[in-house]
PyMOL Python script that loads the backbone (N, CA, C, O; Angstrom):
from pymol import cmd

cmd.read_pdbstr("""\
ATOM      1  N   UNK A   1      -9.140  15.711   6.109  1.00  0.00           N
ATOM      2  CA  UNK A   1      -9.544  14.455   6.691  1.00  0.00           C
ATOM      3  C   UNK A   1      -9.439  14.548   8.211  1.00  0.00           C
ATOM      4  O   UNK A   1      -8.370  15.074   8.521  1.00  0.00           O
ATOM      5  N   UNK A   2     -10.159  14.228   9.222  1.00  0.00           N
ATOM      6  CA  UNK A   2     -10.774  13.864  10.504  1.00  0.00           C
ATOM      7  C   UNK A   2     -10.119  12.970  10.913  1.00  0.00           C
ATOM      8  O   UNK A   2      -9.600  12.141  10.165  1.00  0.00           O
ATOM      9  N   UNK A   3      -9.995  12.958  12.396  1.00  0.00           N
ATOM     10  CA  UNK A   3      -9.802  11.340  13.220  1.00  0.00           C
ATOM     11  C   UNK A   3     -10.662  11.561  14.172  1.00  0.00           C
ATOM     12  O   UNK A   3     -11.122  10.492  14.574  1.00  0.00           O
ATOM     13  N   UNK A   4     -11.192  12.694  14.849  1.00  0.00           N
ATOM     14  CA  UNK A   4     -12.014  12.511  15.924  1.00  0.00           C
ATOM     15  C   UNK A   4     -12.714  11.146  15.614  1.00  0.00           C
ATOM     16  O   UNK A   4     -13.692  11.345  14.892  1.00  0.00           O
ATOM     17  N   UNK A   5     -12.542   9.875  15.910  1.00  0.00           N
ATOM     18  CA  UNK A   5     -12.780   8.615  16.125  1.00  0.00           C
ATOM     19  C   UNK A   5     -13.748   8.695  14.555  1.00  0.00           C
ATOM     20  O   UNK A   5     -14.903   8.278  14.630  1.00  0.00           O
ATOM     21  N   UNK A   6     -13.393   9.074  13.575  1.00  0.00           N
ATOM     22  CA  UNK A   6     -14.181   9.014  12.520  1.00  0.00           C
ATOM     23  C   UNK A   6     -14.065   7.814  11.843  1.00  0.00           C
ATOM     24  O   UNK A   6     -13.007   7.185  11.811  1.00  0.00           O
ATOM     25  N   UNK A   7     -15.267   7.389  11.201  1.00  0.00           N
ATOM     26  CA  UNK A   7     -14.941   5.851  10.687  1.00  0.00           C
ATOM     27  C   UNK A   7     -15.071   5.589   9.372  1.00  0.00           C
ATOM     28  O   UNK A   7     -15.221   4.538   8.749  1.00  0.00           O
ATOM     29  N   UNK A   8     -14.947   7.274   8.901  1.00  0.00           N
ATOM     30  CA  UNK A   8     -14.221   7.151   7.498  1.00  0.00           C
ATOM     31  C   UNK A   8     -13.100   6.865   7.179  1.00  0.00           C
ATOM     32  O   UNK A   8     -12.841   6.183   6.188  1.00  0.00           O
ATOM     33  N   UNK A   9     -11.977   7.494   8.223  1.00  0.00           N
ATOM     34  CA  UNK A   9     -10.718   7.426   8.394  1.00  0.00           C
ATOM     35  C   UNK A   9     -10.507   5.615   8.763  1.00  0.00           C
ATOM     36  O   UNK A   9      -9.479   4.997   8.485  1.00  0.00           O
ATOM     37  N   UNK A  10     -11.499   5.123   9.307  1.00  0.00           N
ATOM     38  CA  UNK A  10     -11.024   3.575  10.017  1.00  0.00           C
ATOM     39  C   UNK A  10     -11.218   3.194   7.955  1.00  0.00           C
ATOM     40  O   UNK A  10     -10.219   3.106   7.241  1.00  0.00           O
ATOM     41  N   UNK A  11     -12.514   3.051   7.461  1.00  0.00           N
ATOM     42  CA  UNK A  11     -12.670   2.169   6.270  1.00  0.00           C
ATOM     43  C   UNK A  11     -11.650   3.306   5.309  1.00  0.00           C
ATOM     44  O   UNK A  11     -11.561   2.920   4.143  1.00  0.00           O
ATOM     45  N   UNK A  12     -11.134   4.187   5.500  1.00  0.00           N
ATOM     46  CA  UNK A  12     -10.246   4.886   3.876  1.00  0.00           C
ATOM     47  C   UNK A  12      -9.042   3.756   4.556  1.00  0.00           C
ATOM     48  O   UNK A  12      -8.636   3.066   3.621  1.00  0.00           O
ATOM     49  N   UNK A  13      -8.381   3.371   5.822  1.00  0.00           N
ATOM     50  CA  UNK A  13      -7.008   2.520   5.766  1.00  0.00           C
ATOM     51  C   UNK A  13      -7.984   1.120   5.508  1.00  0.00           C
ATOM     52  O   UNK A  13      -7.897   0.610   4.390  1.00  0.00           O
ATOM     53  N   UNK A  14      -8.779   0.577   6.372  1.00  0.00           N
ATOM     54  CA  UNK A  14      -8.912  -0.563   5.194  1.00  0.00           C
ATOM     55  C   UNK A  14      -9.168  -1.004   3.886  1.00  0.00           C
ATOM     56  O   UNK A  14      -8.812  -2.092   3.434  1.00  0.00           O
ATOM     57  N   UNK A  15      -9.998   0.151   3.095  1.00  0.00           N
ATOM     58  CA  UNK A  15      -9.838  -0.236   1.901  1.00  0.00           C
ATOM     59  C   UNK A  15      -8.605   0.140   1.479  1.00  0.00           C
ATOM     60  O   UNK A  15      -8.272  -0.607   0.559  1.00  0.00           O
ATOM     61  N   UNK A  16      -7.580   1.135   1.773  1.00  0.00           N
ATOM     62  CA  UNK A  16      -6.192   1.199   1.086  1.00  0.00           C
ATOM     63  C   UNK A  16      -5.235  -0.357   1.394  1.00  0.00           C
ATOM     64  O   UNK A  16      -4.295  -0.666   0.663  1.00  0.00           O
ATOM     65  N   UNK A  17      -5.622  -1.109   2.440  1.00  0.00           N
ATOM     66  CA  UNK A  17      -4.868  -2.443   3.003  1.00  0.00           C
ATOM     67  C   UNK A  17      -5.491  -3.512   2.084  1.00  0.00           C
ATOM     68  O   UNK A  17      -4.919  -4.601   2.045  1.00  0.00           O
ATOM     69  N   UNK A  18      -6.710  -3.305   1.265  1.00  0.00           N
ATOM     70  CA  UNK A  18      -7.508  -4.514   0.895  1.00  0.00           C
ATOM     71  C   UNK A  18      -7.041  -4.457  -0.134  1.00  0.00           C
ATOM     72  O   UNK A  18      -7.066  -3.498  -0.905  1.00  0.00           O
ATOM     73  N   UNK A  19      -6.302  -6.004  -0.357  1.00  0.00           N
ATOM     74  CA  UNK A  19      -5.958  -6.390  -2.203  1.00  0.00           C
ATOM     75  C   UNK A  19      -4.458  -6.126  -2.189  1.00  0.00           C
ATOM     76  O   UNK A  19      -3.852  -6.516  -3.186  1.00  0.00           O
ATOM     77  N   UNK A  20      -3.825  -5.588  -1.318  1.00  0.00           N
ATOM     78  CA  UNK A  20      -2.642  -5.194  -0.863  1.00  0.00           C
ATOM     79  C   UNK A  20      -1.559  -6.668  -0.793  1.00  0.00           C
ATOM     80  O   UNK A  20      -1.464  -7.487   0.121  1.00  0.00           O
ATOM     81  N   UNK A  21      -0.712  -6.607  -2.336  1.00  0.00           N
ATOM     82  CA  UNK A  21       0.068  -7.880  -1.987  1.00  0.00           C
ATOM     83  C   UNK A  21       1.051  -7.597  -1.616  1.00  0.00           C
ATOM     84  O   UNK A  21       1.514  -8.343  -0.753  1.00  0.00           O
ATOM     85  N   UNK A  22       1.981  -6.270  -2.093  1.00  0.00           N
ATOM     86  CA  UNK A  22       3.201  -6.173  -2.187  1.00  0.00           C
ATOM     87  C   UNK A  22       3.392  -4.684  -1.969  1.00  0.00           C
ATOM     88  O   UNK A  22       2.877  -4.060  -2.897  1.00  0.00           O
ATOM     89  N   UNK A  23       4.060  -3.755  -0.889  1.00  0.00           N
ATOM     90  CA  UNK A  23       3.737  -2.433  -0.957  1.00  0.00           C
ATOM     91  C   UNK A  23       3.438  -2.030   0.064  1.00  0.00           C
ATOM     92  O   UNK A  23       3.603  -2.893   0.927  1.00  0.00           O
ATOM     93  N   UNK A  24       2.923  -0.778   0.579  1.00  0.00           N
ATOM     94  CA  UNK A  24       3.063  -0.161   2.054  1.00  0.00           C
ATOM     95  C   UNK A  24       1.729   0.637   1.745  1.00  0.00           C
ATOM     96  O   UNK A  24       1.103   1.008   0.752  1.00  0.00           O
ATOM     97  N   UNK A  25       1.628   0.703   3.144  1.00  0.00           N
ATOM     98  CA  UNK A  25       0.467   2.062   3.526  1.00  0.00           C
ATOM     99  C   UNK A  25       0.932   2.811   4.351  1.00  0.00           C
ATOM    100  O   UNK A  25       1.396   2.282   5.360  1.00  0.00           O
ATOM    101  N   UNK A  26       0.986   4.448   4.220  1.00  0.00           N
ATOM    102  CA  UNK A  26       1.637   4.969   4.924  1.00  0.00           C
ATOM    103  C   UNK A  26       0.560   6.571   5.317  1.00  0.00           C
ATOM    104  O   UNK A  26       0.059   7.355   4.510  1.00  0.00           O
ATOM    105  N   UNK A  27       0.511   6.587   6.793  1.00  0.00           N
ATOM    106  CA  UNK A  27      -0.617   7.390   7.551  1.00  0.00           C
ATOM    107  C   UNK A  27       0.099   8.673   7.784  1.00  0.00           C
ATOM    108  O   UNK A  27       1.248   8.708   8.226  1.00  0.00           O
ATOM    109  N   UNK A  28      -0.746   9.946   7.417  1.00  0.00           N
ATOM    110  CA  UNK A  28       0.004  10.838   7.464  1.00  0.00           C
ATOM    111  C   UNK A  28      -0.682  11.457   9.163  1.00  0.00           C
ATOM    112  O   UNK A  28      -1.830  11.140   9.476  1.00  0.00           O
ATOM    113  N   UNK A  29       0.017  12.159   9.926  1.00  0.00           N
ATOM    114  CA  UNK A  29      -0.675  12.512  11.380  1.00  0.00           C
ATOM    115  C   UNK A  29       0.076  13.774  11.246  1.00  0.00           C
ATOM    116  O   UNK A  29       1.218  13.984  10.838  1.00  0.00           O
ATOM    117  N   UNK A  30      -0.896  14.609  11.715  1.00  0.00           N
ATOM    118  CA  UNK A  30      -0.406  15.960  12.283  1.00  0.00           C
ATOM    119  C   UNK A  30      -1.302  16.852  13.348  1.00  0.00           C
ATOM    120  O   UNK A  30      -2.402  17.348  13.103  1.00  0.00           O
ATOM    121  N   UNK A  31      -0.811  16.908  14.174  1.00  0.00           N
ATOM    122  CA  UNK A  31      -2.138  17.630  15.756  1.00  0.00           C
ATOM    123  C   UNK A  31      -2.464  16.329  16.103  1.00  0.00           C
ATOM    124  O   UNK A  31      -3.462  16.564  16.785  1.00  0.00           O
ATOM    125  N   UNK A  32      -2.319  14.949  16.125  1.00  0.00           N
ATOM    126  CA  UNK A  32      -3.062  13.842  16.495  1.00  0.00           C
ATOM    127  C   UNK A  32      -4.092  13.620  15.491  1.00  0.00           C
ATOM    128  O   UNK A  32      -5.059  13.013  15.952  1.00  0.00           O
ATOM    129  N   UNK A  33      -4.208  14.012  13.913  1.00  0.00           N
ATOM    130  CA  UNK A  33      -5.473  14.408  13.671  1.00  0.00           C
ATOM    131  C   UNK A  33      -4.714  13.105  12.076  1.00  0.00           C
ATOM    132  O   UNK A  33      -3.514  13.069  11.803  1.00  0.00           O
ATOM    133  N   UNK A  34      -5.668  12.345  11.416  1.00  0.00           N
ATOM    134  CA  UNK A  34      -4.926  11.795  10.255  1.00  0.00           C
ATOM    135  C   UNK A  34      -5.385  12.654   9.163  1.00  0.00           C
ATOM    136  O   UNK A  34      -6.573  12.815   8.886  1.00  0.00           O
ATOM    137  N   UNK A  35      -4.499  13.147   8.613  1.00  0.00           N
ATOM    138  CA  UNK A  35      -4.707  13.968   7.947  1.00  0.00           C
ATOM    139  C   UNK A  35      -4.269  13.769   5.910  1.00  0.00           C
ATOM    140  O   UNK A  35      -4.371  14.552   4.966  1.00  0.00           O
ATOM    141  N   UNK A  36      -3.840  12.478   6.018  1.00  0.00           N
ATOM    142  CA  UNK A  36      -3.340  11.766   4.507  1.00  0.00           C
ATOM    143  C   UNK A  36      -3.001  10.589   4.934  1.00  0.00           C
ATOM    144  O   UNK A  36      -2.495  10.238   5.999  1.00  0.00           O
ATOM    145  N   UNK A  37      -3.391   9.884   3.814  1.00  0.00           N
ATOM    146  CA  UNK A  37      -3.101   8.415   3.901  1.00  0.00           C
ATOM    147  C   UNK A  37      -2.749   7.833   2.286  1.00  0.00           C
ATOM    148  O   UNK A  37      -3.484   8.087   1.331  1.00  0.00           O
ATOM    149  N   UNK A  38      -1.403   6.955   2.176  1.00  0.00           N
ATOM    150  CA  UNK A  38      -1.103   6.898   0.879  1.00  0.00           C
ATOM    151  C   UNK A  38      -1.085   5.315   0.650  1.00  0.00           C
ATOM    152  O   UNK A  38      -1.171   4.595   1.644  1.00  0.00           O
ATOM    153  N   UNK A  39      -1.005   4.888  -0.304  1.00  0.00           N
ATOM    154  CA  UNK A  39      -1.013   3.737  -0.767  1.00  0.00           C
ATOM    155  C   UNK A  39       0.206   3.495  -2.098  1.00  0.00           C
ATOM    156  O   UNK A  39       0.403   4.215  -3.077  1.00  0.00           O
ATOM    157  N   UNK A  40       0.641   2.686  -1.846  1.00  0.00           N
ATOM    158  CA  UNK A  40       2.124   2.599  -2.774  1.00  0.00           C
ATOM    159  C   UNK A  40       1.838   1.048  -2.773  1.00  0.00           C
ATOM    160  O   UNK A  40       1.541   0.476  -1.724  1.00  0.00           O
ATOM    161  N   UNK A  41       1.938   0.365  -4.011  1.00  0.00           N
ATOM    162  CA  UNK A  41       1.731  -0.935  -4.617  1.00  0.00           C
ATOM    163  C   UNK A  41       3.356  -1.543  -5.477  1.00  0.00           C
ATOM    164  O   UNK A  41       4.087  -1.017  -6.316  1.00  0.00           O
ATOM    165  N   UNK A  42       3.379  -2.354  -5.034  1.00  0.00           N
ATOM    166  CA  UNK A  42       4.527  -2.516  -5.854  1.00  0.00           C
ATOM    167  C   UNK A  42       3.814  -3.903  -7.294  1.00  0.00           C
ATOM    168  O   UNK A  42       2.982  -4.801  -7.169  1.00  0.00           O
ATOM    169  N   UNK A  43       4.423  -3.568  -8.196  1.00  0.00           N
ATOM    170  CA  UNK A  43       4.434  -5.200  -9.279  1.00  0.00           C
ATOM    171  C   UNK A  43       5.179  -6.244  -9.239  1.00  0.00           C
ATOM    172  O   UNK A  43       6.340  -5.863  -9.386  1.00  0.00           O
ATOM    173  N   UNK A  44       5.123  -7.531  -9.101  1.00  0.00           N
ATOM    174  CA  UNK A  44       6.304  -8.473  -8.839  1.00  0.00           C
ATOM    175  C   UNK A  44       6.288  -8.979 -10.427  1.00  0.00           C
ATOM    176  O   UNK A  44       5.192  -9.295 -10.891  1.00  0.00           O
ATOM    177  N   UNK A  45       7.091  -9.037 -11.002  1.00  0.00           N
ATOM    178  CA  UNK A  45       6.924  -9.695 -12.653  1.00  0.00           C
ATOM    179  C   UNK A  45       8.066 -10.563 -12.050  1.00  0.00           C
ATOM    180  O   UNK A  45       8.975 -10.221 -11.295  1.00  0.00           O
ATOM    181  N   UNK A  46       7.675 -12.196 -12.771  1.00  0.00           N
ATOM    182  CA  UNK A  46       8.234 -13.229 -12.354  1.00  0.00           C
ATOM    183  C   UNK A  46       8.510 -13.845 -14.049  1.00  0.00           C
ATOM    184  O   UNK A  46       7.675 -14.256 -14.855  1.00  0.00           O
ATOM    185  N   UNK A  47      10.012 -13.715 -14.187  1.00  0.00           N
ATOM    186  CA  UNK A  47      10.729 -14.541 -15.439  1.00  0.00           C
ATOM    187  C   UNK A  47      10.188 -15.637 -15.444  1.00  0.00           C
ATOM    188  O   UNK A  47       9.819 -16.011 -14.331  1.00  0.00           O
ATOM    189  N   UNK A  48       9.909 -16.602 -16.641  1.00  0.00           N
ATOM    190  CA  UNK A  48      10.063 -17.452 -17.134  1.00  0.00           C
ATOM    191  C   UNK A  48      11.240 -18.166 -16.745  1.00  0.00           C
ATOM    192  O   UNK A  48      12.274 -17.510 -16.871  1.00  0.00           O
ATOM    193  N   UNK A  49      11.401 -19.644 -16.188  1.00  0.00           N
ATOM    194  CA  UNK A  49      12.461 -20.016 -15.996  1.00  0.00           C
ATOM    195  C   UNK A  49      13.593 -20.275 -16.941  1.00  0.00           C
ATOM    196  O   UNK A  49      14.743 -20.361 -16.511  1.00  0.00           O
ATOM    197  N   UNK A  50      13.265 -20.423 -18.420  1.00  0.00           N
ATOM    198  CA  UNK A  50      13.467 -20.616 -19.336  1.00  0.00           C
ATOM    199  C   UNK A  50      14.386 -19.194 -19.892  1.00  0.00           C
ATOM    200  O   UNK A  50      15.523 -19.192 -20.363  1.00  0.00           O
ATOM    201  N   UNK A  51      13.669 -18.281 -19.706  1.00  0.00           N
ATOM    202  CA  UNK A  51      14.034 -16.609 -19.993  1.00  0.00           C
ATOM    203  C   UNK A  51      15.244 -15.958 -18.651  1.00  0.00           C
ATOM    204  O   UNK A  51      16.079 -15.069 -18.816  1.00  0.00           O
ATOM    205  N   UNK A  52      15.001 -16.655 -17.516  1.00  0.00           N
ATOM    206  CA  UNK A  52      15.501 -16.255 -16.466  1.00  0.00           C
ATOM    207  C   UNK A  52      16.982 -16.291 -16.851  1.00  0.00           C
ATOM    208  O   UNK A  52      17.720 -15.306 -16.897  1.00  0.00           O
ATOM    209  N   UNK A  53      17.397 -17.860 -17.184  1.00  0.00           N
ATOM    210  CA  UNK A  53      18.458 -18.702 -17.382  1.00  0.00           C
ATOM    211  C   UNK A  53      19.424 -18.111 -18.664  1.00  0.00           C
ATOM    212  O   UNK A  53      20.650 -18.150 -18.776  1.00  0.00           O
ATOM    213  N   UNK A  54      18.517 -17.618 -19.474  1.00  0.00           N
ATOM    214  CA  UNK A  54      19.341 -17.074 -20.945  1.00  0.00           C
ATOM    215  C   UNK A  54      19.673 -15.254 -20.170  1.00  0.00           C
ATOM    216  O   UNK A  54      20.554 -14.565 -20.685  1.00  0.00           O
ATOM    217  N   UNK A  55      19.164 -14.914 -19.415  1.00  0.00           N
ATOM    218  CA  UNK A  55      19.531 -13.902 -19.140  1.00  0.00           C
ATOM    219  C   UNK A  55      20.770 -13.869 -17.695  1.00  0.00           C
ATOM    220  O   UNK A  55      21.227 -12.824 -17.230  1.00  0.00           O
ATOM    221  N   UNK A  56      21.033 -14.940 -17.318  1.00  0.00           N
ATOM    222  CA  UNK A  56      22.248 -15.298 -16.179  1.00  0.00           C
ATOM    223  C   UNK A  56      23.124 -15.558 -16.813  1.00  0.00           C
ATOM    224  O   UNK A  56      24.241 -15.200 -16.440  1.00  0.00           O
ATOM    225  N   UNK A  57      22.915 -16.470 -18.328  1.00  0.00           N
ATOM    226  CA  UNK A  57      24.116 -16.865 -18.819  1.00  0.00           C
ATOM    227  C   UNK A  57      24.832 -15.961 -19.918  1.00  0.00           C
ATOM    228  O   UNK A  57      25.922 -16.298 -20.379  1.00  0.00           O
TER     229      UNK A  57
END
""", "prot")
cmd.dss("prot")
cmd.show_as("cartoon", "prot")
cmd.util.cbc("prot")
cmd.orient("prot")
């Protein structure tokens, strides 16, 4: 992968940022040059308040 001002490299980080709720993007650089770019998503699963409560008590 390229950076000489390439604007593949600009749309590969925005589509890795798009839809992005929870989670990181992380740019890999080496020579000034981007050379990997990762995308890590996290899941939020949200208890039931009902389920939450039997599992505190």
């Amino acid at each position: 992968m390229r950076s000489d001002n390439d604007p593949r490299i600009e749309q590969t980080i925005l589509q890795a940022l798009k839809d992005l709720r929870f989670g990181s993007v992380e740019i890999i650089v080496h020579d000034s040059k981007v050379v990997q770019i990762e995308r890590r998503e996290k899941v939020r699963v949200e208890l039931e308040p009902s389920r939450r409560a039997s599992l505190a008590g």
